[in-house]
Structure formats: C-alpha cells, structure tokens
N, C-alpha and C positions, 0 to 999 in steps of 0.2 A: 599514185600507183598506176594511173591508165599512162601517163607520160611514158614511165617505165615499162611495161605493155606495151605499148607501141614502139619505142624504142629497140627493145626484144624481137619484133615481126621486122625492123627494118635491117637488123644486125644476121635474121638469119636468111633475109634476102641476099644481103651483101656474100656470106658467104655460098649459099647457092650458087650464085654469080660466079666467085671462085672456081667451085667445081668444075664449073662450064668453060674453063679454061682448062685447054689440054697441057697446059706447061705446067702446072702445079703439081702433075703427075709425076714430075721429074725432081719431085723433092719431096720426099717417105713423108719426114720430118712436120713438115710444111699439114701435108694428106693429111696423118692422122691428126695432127692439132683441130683442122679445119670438121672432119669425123665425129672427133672428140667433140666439141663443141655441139654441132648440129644436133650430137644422140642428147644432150642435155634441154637446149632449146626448144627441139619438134615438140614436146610434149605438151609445155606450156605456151607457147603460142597458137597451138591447135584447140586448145581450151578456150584461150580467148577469144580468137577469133569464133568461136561455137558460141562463147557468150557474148559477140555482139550479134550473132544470128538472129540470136535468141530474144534479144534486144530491139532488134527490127521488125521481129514478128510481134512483139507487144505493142509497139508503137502503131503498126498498120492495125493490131486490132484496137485499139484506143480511139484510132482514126476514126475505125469503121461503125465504132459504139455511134457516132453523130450521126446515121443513119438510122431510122426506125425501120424501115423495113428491114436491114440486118444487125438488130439489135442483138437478138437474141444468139443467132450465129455466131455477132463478134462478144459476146460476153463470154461464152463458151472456149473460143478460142483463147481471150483474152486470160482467162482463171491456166489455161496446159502453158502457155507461154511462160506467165508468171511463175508457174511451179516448176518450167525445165528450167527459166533463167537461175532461179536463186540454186538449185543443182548443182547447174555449172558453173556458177560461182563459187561454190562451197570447194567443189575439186580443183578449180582454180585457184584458191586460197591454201588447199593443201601441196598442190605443187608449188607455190612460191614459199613455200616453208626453207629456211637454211636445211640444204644438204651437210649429212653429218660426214666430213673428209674422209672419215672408216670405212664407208659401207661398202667399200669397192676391193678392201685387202683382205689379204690372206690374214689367217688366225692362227695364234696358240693358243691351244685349249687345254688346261691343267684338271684334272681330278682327284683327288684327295679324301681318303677314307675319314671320317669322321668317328662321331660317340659312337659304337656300339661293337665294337670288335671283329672279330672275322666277316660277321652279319656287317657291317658296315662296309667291309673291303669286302666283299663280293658284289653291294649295291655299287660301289665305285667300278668294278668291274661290267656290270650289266651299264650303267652312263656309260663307260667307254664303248660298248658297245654300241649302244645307242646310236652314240653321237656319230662312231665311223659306218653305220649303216644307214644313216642320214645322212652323212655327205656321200657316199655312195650313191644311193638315187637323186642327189641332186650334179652327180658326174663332177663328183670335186675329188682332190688327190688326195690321201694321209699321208700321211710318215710320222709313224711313235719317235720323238727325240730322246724320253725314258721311260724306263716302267720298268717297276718295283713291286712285285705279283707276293704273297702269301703260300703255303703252302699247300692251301685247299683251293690255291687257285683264282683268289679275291687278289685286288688290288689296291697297295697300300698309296702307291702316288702313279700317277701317269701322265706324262705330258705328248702331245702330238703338234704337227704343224699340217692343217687343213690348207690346200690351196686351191683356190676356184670363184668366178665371178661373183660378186657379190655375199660370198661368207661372211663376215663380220657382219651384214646389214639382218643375216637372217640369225645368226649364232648371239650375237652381243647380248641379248636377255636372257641367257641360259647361267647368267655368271650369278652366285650368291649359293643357299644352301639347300639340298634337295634333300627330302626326308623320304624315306619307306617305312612301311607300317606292313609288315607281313609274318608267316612263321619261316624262322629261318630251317635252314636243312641243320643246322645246327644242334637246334631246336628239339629233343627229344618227350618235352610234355606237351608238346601241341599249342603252345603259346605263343599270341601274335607280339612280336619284338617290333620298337619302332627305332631304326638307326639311320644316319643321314652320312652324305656324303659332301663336299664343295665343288666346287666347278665357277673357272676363274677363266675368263675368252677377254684373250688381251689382242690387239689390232698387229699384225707383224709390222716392225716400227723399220724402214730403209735407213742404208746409211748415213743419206745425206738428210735424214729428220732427226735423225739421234746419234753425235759423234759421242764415240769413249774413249779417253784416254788410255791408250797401253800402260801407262806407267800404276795405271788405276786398278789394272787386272794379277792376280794371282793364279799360273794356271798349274794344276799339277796331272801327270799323268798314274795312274793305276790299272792292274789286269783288270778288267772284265767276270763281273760273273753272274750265272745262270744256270738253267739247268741243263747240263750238259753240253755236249758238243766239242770236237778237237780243240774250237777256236780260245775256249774259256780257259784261265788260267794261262796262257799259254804266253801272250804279251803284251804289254800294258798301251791297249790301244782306247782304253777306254781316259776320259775328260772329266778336270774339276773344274770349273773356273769360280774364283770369288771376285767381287766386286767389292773392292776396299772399303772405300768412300761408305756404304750403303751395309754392307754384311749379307749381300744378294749373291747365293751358293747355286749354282745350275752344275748340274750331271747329264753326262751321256755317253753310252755306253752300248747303243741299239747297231752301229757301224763296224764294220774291221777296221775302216780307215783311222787313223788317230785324225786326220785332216779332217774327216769330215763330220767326224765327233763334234774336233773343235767348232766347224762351223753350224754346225747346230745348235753348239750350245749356244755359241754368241746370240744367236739369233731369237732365242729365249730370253735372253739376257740382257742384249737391247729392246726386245719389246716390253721384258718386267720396266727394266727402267723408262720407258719414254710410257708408260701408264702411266707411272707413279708421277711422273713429271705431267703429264694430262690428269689425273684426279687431282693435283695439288692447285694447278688453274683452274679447274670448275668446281672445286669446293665451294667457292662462294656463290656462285649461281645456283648449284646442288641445294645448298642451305634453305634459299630463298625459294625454292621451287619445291622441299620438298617431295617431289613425287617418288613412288614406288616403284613405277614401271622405266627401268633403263639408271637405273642409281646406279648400279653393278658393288651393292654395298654388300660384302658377300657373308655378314652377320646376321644377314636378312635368311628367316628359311620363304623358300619364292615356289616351293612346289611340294605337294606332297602325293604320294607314288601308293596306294590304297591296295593293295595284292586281292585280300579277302572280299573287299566291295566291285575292284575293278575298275576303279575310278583314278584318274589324276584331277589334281587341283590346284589351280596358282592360283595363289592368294593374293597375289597383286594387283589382279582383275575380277578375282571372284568366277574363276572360269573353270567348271568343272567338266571333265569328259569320259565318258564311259567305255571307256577303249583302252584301256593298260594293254593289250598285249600289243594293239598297233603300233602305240608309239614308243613302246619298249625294242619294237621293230624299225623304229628309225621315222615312223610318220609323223614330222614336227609340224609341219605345214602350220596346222591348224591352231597351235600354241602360238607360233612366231608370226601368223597374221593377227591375231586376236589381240599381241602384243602390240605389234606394228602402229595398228590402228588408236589403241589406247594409249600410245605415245605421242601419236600424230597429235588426237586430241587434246592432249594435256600440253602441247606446245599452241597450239592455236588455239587454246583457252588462255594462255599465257601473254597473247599477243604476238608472238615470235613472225606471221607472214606479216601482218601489216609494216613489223620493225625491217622485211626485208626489201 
C-alpha cells in the first residue's frame, strides 16, 4: 500500500507541473481532466503525507525515550504521537475506500403510496416533500417527471429528476420502505394509523452507459390530465413509453412539450433499466455482504416516521432522532451522515481499502 502512496504524491506532482504550463490552458479538455483528477487525489495524499508527519514525530520521540533526562517529556510526546498516527491512518484507510461511480450523478427519485390508503398517499405526498426541500437547501434542481395526486391531495406515485453535485452520494439510502405511525386527518376516532410509503433513488443512467434499442420501445401518445387548466384535454402531448423486453411502463405528462415529455421519460427509463442491470451484478456481493445500510432492497421498511412521539428511526442503524418536524422540513443531513459513515464502516470491516 505505501508503494501505492507514494506513487499517488508523485502522480499529483506530475500534474501540478502540468498546470504550471501555460499551454494546457489552451485545451478545455485537457484542463478539466487534469482538475478532475487533482480534486480526487489532494485529499488522499494530504493524509498521508499528515501520517508520515505523524510518523516522524514518533520516531524522534522514541529517539528521545534514550535520554533520561527527557524521559518523561519523550514518553509524553511519544503516547499524542501514537494516538494522532493511528487517526490518521484510520481517515486514510477510509479515503482509499473504492469510490461508488454514482456519488457524483444526478437522481430519479420514485415515491409510491403504499398499505394504508389515502393515509398512505398523503405520507407519500409529505416524502415528496421532503425530499424537494432537501434538495432545495442543498441548491439542487427538481423537476417532477410524474405525479399522480388523490383527491384529498395525497399522492399516489411521483417521480422527479433531482440535479446537483453529489445527490446520489447523499440520497442513495433513502431507497426501501418508509412507514408512519400517526392520526390521519382522515381519521375521525382519534386513532393513530400506521401506513408506509416506498421510495426507489435510482443514479440518472447517460447514454453512453445504458444503450436501448428503439426497436425495443413502444411509445404511445394520450391527452394529459389534471385538474384543470386550458392545456388539459386539449392535446395529446402527454408520454407512454413501454420497454418490451422488460414490461418497464414510464409516464409523463408534467410538460406541453410532447418532445420533452418524451425525454423525460426515457430518462427514467434508462435509469429503471441500468439499476436493474447494476442490482443484477452486485447481487452476488450483496449476498455475501449482507449489510442493511446501502442494499437499496426496497422490501426493507428502513424508517419509521413516529408523529405522536416526534421521533424518526432507521432501523438500519438503530438511529433515533427527536425532530420529525425538521426533517419532515427537508433536514436530512443528519440521517445521510449517520448512514454515510455506517456504510464506510461496513466496507472497511469488509476489507474493501486494503483490496484497493
């Protein structure tokens, strides 16, 4: 591993160097490759290099142990040394963790009313919520691709397309099944109903990772509808598209354009499929691993949403928090780090940095 390490410090000199060339300016291409690279490297070579610091200060105080007069001094020093190296080796182990290719794209995030009837699509309505005032404060884009609302206003399916740095890396464990346990408005004996919702965060899959065949697709066109508005009924700019092969049905109907209907929908529809084709290759690892946290098994219930106590709980981690109304307000943070971290762990308990 030090080979590799050091190898790392000599690769992000070389392109340092690069930069220091005013002609490389002269090739975008070139730039950001060299950009791209460096924002991956700096992290982990500044680690190391922190733990061979770290490393020299042990050794001088080891030294200094052969001294009786600064015995006690160097014992002292010698015990922080000790305790910052193995620190920063630990952070350095988790940065050489395999980066998951996802963490960097844009999302489609699917919500789907579950057991409990209205009470259930209104919980799906508050997740969509949720979820588009979380990417809000984290300065990310929405755009609903569909949604299929209830009468009182719950919703029965809702897909969006989140775009902005890093969503997938913070969204990806939100996929499996969320329960709520409250009195619905519904609800006229005052009895707390417990209904759940699903929530499915697939990576937006580009074209050049996931081709489909045109011959593959069925697409039909139909009016549009909702409530109200001149545009509705009026002409058939709303999208089916089936995917043959598969029986994978995507709708969209949120546009005037019939054009950009269509491309929305695909866009759903090459990301259904390039999961399905991503969970079919790591089932076998899945298997053998196991874990809870990041399975995105969505038979799994992964949260439960406590109105009456005021608590959320994901049971993945065993992580309970006493703030429903925050994070029914969009403050995830603290879920998706708790997760974060508890995934990191379960990979570097697995061995995963040392295999890198």
């Amino acid at each position: 591993m030090l080979e590799k390490l050091n190898a790392l410090v000599l690769r992000r000199e070389s392109l340092e160097t690069q930069l220091s060339d005013p002609s490389v300016y002269g090739d975008a291409e070139k730039l950001r490759g060299i950009n791209r690279e460096l924002k991956e490297l700096i992290p982990v070579t500044e680690a190391f290099c922190a733990c061979k610091r770290a490393e020299q200060r042990r050794a001088e105080a080891e030294e200094l142990l052969r001294d009786p007069e600064f015995r006690a001094l160097a014992q002292e020093e010698l015990t922080a040394a000790k305790a910052e190296a193995a620190a920063l080796w630990e952070e350095l182990r988790v940065l050489l963790l395999p980066k998951d290719p996802n963490d960097d794209k844009n999302v489609i995030l699917e919500v789907r009313a579950g057991t409990g009837g209205e009470e259930a699509a209104l919980f799906a309505g508050d997740l969509c919520r949720m979820y588009t005032m979380y990417a809000q404060a984290k300065g990310w884009k929405t755009d609903v691709v569909s949604l299929h609302e209830t009468e009182l206003g719950g919703v029965k399916e809702c897909s969006m397309l989140i775009e902005g740095q890093g969503a997938f890396s913070r969204l990806k464990f939100e996929s499996g099944v969320h329960r709520v346990q409250r009195i619905p408005v519904t609800e006229s004996g005052g009895r707390i109903q417990t209904s759940a919702a699903t929530v499915a965060v697939l990576p937006e899959a580009e074209d050049v990772e996931f081709a489909i065949d045109p011959k593959d697709l069925q697409i039909d066109t139909y009016r549009a509808s909702g409530a109200g508005g001149q545009h509705v009924n009026k002409t058939e700019s709303a999208i089916r598209i089936t995917h043959l092969p598969t029986g994978l049905v995507v709708e969209c109907q949120d546009e005037r354009s019939q054009y950009k209907n269509k491309d929305k929908a695909m866009k759903v529809l090459r990301s259904r499929l390039y999961e399905m084709e991503r969970e079919k290759q790591e089932s076998v690892a899945a298997a053998e691993r196991k874990s809870q946290v990041g399975s995105g098994d969505r038979s799994e219930r992964i949260r439960t949403y406590n109105f009456p106590q005021g608590r959320v709980t994901d049971h993945r981690i065993a992580l309970t928090l006493y703030k429903i109304d925050q994070i029914m307000d969009g403050s995830l943070d603290e879920l998706a780090d708790a997760l974060t971290t508890a995934a990191r762990a379960e990979r570097l308990g697995s061995g995963e940095a040392a295999e890198a």
